[in-house]
VEXFIBA-320527 format. One record per atom (N, C-alpha, C, CB): x, z, y; residue number from 1; atom name; residue in one letter. Coordinates in nm, 3 decimals. Glycine has a CB too. Layout:
<rs>
<r east="X" up="Z" north="Y" num="NUM" atome="CA" residu="a"/>
...
</rs>
This chain:
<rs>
<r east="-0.069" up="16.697" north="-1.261" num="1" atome="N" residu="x"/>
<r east="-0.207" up="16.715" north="-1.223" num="1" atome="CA" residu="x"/>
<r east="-0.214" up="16.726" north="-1.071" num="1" atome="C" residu="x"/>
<r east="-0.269" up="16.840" north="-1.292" num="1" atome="CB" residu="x"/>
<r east="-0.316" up="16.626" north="-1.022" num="2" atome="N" residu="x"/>
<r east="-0.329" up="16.603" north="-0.852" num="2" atome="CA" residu="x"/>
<r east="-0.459" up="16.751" north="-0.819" num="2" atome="C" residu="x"/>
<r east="-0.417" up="16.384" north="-0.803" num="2" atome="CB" residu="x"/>
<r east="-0.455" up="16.830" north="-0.738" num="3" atome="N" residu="x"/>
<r east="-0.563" up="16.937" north="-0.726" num="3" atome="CA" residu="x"/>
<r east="-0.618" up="16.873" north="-0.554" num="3" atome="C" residu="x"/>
<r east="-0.484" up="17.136" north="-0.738" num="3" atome="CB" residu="x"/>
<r east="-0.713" up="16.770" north="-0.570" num="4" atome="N" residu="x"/>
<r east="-0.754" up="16.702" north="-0.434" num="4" atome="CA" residu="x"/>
<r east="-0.843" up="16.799" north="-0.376" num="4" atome="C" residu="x"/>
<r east="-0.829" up="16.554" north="-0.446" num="4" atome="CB" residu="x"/>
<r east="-0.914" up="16.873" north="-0.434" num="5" atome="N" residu="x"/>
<r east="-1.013" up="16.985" north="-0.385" num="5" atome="CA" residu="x"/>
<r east="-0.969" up="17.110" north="-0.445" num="5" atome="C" residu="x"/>
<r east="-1.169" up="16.958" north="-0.426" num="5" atome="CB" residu="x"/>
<r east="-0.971" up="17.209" north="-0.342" num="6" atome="N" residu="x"/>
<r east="-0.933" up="17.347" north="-0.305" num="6" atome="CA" residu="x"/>
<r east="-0.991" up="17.426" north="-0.470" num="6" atome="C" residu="x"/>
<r east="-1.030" up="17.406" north="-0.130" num="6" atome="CB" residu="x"/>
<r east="-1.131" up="17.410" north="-0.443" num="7" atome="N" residu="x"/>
<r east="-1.245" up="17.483" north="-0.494" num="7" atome="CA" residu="x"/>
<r east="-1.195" up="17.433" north="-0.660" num="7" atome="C" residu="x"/>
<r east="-1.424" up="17.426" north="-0.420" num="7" atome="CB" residu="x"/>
<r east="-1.210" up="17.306" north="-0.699" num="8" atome="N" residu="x"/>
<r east="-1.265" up="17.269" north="-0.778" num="8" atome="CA" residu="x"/>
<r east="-1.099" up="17.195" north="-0.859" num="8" atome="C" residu="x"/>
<r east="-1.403" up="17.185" north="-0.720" num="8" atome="CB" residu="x"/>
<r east="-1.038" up="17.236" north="-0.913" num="9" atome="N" residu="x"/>
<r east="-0.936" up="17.172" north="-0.978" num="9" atome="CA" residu="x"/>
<r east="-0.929" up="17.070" north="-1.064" num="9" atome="C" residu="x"/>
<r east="-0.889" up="17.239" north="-1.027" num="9" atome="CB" residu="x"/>
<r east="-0.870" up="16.960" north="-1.040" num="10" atome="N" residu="x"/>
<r east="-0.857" up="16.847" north="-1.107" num="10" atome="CA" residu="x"/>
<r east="-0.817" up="16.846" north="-1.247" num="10" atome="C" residu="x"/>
<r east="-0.778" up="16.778" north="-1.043" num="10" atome="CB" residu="x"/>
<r east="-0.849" up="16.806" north="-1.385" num="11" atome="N" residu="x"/>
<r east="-0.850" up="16.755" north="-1.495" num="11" atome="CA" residu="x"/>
<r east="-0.815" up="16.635" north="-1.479" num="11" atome="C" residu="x"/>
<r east="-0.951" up="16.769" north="-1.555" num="11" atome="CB" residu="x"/>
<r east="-0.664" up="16.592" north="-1.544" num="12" atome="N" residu="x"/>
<r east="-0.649" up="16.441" north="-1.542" num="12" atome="CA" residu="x"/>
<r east="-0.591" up="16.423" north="-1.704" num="12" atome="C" residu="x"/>
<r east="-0.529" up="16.380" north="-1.405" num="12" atome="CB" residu="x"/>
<r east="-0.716" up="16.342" north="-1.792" num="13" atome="N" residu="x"/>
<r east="-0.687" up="16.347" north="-1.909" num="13" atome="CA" residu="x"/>
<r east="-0.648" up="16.186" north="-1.966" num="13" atome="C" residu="x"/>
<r east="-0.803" up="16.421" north="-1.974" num="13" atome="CB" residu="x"/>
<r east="-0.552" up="16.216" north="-2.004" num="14" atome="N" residu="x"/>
<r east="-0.563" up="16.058" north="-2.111" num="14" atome="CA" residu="x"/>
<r east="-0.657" up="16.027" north="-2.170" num="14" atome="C" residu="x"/>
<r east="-0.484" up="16.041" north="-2.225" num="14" atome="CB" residu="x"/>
<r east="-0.705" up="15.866" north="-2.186" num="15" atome="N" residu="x"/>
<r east="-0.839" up="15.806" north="-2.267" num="15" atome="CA" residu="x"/>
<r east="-0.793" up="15.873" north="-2.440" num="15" atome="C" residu="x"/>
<r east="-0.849" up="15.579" north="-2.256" num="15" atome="CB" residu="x"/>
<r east="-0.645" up="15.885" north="-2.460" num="16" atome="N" residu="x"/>
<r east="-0.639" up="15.888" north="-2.611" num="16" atome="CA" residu="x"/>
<r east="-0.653" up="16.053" north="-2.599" num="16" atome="C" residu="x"/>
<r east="-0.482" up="15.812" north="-2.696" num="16" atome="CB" residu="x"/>
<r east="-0.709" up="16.119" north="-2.538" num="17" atome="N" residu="x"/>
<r east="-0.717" up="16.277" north="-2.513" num="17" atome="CA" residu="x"/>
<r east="-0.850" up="16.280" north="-2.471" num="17" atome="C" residu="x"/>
<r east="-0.612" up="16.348" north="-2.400" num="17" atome="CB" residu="x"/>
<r east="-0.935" up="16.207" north="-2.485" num="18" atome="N" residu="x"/>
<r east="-1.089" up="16.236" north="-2.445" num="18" atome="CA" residu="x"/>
<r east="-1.140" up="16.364" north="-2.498" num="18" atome="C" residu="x"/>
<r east="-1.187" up="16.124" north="-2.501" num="18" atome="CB" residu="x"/>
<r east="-1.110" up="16.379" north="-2.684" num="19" atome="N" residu="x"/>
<r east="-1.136" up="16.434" north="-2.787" num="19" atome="CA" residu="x"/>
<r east="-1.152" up="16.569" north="-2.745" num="19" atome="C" residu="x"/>
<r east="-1.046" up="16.408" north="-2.883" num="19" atome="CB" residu="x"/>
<r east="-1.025" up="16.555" north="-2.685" num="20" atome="N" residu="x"/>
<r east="-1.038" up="16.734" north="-2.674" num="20" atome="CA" residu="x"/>
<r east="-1.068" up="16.816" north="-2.542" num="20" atome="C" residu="x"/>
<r east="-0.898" up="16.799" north="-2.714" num="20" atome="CB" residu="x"/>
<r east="-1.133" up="16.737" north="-2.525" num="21" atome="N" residu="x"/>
<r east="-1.231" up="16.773" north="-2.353" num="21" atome="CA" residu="x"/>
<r east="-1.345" up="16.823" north="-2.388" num="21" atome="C" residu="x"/>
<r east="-1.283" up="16.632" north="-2.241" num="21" atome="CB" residu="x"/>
<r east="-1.409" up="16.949" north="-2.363" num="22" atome="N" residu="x"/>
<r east="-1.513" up="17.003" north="-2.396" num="22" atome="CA" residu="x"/>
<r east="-1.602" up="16.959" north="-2.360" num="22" atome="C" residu="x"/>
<r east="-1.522" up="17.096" north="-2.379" num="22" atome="CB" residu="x"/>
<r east="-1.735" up="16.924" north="-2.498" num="23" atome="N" residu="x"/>
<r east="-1.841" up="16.882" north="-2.448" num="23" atome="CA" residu="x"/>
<r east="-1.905" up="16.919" north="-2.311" num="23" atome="C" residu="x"/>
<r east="-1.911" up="16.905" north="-2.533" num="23" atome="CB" residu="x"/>
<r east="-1.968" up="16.839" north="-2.239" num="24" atome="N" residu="x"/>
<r east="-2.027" up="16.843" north="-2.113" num="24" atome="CA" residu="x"/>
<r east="-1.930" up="16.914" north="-2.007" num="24" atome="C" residu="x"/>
<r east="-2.162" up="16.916" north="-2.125" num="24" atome="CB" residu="x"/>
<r east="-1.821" up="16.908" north="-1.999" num="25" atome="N" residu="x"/>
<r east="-1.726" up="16.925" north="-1.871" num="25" atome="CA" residu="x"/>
<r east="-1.704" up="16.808" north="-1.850" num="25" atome="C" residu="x"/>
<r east="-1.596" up="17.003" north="-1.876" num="25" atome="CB" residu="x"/>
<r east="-1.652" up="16.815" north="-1.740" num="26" atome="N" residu="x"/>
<r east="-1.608" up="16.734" north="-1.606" num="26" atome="CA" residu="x"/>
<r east="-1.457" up="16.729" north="-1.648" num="26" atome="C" residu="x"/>
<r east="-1.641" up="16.821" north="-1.436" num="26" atome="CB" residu="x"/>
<r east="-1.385" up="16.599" north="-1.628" num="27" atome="N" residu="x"/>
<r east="-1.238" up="16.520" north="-1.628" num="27" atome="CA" residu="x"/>
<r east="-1.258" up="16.430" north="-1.551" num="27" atome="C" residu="x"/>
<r east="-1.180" up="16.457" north="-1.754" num="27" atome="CB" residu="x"/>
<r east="-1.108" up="16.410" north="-1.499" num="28" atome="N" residu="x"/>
<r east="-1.105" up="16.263" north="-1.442" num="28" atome="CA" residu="x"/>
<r east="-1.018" up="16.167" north="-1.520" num="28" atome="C" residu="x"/>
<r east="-1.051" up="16.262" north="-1.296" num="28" atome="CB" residu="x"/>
<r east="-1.032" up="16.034" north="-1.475" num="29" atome="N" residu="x"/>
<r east="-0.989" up="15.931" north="-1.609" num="29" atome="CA" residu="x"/>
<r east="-0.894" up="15.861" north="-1.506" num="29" atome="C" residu="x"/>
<r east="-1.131" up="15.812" north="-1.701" num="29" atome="CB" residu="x"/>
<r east="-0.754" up="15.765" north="-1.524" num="30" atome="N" residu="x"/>
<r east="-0.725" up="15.672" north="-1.460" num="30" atome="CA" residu="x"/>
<r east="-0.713" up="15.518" north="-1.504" num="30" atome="C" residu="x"/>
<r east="-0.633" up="15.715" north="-1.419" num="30" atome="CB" residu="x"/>
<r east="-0.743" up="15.439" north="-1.517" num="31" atome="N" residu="x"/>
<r east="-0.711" up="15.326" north="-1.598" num="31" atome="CA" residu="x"/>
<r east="-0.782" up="15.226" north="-1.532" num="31" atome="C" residu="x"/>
<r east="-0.745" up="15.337" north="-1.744" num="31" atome="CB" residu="x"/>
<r east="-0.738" up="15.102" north="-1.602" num="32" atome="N" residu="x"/>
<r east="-0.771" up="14.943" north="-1.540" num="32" atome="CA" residu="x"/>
<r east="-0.902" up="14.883" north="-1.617" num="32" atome="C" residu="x"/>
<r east="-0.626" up="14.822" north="-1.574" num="32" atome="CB" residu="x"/>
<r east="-0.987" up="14.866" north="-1.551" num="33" atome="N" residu="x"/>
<r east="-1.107" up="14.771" north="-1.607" num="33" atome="CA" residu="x"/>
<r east="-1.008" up="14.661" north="-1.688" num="33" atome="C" residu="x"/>
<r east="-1.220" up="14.688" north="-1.465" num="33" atome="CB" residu="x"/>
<r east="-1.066" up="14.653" north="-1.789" num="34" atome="N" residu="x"/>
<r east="-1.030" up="14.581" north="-1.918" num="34" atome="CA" residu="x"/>
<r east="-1.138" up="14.511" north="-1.877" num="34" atome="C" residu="x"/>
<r east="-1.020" up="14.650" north="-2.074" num="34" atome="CB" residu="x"/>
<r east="-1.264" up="14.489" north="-1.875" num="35" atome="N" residu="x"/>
<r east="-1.396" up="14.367" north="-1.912" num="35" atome="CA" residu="x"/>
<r east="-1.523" up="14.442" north="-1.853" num="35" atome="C" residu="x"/>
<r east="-1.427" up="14.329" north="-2.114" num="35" atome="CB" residu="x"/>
<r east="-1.612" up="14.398" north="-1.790" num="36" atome="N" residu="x"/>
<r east="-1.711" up="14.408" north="-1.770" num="36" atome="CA" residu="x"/>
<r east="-1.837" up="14.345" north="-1.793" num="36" atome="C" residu="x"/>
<r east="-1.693" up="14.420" north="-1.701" num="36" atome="CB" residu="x"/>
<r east="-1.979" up="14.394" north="-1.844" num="37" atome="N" residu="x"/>
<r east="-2.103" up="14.336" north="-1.881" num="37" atome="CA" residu="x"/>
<r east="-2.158" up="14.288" north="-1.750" num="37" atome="C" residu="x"/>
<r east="-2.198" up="14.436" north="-1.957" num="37" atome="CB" residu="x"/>
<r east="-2.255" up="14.209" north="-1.787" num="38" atome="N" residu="x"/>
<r east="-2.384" up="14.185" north="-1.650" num="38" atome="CA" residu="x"/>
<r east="-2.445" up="14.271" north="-1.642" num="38" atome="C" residu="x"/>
<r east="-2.495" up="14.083" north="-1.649" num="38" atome="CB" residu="x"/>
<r east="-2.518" up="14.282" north="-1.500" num="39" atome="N" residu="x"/>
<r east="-2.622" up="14.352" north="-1.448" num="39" atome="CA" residu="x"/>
<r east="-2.735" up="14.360" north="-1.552" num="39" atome="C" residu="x"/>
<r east="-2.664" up="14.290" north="-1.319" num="39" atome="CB" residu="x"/>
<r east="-2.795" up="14.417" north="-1.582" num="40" atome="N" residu="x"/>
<r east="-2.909" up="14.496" north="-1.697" num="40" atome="CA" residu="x"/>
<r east="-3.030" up="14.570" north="-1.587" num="40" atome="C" residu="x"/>
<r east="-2.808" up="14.656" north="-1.815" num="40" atome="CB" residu="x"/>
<r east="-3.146" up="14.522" north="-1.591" num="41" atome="N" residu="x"/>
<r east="-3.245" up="14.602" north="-1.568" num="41" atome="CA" residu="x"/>
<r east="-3.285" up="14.679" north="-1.694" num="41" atome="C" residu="x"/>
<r east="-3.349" up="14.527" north="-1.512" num="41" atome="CB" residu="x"/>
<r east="-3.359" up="14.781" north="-1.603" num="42" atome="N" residu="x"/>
<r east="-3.389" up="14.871" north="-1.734" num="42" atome="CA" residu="x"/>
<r east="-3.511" up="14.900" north="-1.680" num="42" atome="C" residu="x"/>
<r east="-3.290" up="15.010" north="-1.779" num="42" atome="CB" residu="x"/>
<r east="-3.609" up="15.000" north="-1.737" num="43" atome="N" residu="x"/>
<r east="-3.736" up="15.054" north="-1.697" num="43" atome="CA" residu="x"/>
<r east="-3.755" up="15.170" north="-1.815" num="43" atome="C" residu="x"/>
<r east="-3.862" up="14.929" north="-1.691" num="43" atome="CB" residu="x"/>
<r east="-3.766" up="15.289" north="-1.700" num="44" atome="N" residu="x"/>
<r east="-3.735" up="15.408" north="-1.759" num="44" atome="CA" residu="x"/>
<r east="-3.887" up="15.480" north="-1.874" num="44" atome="C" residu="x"/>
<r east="-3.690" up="15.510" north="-1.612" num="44" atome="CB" residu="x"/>
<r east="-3.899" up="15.540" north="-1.931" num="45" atome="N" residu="x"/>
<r east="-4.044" up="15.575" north="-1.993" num="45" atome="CA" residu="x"/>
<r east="-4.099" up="15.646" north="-1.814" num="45" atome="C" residu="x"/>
<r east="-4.034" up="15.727" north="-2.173" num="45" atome="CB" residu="x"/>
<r east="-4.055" up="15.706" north="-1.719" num="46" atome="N" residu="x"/>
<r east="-4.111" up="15.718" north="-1.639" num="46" atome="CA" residu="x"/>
<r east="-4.175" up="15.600" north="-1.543" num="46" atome="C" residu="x"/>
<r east="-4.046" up="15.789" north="-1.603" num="46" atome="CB" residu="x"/>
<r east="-4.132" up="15.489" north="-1.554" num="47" atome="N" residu="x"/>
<r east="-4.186" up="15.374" north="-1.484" num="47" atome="CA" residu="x"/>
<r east="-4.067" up="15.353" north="-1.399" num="47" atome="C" residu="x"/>
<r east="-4.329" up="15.396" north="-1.404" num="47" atome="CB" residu="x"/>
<r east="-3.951" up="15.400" north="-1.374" num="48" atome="N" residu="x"/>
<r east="-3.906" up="15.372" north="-1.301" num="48" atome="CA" residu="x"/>
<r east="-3.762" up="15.251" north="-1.308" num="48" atome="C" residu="x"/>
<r east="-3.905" up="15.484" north="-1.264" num="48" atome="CB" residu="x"/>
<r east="-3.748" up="15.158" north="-1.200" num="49" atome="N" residu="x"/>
<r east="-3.650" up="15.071" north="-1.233" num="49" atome="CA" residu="x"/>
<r east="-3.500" up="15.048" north="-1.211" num="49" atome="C" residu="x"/>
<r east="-3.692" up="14.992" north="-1.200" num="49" atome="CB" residu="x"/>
<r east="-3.423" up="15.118" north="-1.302" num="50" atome="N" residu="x"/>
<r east="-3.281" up="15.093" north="-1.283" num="50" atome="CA" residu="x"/>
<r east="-3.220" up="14.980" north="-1.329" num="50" atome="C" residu="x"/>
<r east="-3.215" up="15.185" north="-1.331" num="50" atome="CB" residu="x"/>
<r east="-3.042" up="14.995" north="-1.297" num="51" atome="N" residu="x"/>
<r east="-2.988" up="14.854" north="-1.311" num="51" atome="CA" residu="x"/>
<r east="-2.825" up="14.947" north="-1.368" num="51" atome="C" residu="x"/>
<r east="-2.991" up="14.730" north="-1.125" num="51" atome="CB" residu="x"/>
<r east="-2.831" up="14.832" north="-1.483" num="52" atome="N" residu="x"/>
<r east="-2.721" up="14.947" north="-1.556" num="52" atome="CA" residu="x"/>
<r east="-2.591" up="14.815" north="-1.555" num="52" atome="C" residu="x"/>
<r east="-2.784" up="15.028" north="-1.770" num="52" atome="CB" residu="x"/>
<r east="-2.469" up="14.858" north="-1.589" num="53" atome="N" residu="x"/>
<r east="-2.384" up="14.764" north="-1.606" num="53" atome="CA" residu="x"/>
<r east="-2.256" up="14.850" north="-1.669" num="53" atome="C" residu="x"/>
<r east="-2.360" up="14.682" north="-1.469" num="53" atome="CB" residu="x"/>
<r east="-2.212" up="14.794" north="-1.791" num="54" atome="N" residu="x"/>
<r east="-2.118" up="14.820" north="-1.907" num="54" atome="CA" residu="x"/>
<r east="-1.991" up="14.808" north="-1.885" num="54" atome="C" residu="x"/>
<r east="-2.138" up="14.743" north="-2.010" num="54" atome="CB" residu="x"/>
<r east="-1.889" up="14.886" north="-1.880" num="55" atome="N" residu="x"/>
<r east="-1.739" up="14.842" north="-1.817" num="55" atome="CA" residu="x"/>
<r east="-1.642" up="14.874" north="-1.923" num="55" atome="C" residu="x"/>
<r east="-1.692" up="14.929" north="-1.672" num="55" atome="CB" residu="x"/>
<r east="-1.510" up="14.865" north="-1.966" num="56" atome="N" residu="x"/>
<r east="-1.406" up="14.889" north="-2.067" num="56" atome="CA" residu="x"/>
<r east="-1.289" up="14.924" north="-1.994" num="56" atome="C" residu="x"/>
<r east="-1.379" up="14.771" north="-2.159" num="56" atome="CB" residu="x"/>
<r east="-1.264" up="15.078" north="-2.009" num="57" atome="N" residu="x"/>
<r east="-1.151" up="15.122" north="-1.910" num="57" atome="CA" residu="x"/>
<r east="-1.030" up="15.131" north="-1.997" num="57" atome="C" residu="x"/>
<r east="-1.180" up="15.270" north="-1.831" num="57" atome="CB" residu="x"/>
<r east="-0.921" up="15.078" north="-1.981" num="58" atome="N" residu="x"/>
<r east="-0.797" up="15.097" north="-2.043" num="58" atome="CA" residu="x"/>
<r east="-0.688" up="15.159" north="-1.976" num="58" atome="C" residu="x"/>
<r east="-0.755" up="14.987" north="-2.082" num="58" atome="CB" residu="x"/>
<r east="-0.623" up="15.254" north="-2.046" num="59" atome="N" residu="x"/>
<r east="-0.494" up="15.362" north="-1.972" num="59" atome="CA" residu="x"/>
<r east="-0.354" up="15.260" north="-2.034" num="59" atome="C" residu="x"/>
<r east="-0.492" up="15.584" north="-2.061" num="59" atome="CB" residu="x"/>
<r east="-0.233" up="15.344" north="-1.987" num="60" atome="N" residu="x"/>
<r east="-0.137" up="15.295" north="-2.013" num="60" atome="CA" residu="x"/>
<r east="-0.118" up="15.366" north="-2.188" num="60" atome="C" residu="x"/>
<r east="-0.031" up="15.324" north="-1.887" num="60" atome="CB" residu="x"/>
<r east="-0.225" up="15.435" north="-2.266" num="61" atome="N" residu="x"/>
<r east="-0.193" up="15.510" north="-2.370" num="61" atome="CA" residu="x"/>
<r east="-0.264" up="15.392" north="-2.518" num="61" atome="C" residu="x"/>
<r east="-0.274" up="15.687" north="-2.341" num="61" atome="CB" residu="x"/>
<r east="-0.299" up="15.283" north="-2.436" num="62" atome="N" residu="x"/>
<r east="-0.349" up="15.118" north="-2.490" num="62" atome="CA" residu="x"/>
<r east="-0.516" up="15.174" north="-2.552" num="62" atome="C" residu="x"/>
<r east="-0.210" up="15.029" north="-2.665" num="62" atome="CB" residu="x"/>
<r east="-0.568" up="15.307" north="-2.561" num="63" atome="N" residu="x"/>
<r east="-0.716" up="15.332" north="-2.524" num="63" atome="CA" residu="x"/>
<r east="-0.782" up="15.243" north="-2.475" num="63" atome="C" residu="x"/>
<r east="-0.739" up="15.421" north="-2.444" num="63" atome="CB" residu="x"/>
<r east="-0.919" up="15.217" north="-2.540" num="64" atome="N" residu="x"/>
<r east="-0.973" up="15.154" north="-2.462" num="64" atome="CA" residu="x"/>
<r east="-1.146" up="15.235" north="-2.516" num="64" atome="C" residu="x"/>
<r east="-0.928" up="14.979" north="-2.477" num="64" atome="CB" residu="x"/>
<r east="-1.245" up="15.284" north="-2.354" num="65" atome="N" residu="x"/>
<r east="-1.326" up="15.341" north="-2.371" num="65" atome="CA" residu="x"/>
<r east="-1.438" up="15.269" north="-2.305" num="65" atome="C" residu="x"/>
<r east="-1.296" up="15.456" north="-2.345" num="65" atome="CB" residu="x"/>
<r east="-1.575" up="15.241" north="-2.339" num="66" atome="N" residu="x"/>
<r east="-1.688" up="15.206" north="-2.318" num="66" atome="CA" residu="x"/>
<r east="-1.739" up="15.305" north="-2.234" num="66" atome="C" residu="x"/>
<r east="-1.753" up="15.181" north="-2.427" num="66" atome="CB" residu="x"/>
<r east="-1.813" up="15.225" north="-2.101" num="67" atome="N" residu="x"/>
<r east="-1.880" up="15.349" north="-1.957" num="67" atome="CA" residu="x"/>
<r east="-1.977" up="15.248" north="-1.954" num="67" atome="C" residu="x"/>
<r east="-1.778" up="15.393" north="-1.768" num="67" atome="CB" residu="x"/>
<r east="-2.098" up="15.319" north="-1.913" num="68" atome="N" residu="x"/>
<r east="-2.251" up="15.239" north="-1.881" num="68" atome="CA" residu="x"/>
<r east="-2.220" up="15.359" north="-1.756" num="68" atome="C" residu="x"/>
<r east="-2.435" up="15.246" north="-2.022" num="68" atome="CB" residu="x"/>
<r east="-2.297" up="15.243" north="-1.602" num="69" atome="N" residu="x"/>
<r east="-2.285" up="15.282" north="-1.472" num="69" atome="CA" residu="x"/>
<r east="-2.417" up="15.229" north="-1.479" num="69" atome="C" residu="x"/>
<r east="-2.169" up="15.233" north="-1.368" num="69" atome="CB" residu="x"/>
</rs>
C-alpha cells in the first residue's frame, strides 16, 4: 500500500476485491482500459447538459469492471 497523502491513507484494492469495500468509501483501483464507449450526451431532469462516457478497467486479477465518467 502507496500512502501518497499524509492526511488521508491510501486503499489499494483488487477489481476481484471490490466486494468487500464498504459501501460508499473511497479505494483506489489500478488497471488497464480494456474498451471504451462514445461520448453520450445526457440532459439531467434539472435541465442541465452533461457528457458521459463508459470505460472497462481490467487488473492483473483478469477482473473486469464497468465505470461511467
Amino acid at each position: 500500500m502507496v500512502n501518497v497523502n499524509q492526511t488521508k491513507p491510501t486503499l489499494l484494492v483488487l477489481l476481484n476485491d471490490l466486494y468487500s469495500v464498504i459501501k460508499d468509501s473511497f479505494c483506489d483501483m489500478i488497471g488497464v482500459c480494456k474498451s471504451s464507449g462514445e461520448l453520450a450526451d445526457l440532459l439531467t431532469r434539472a435541465g442541465k447538459n452533461l457528457t458521459s462516457m463508459e470505460i472497462v478497467l481490467m487488473d492483473w486479477s483478469a477482473t473486469c469492471v464497468s465505470l461511467t465518467l
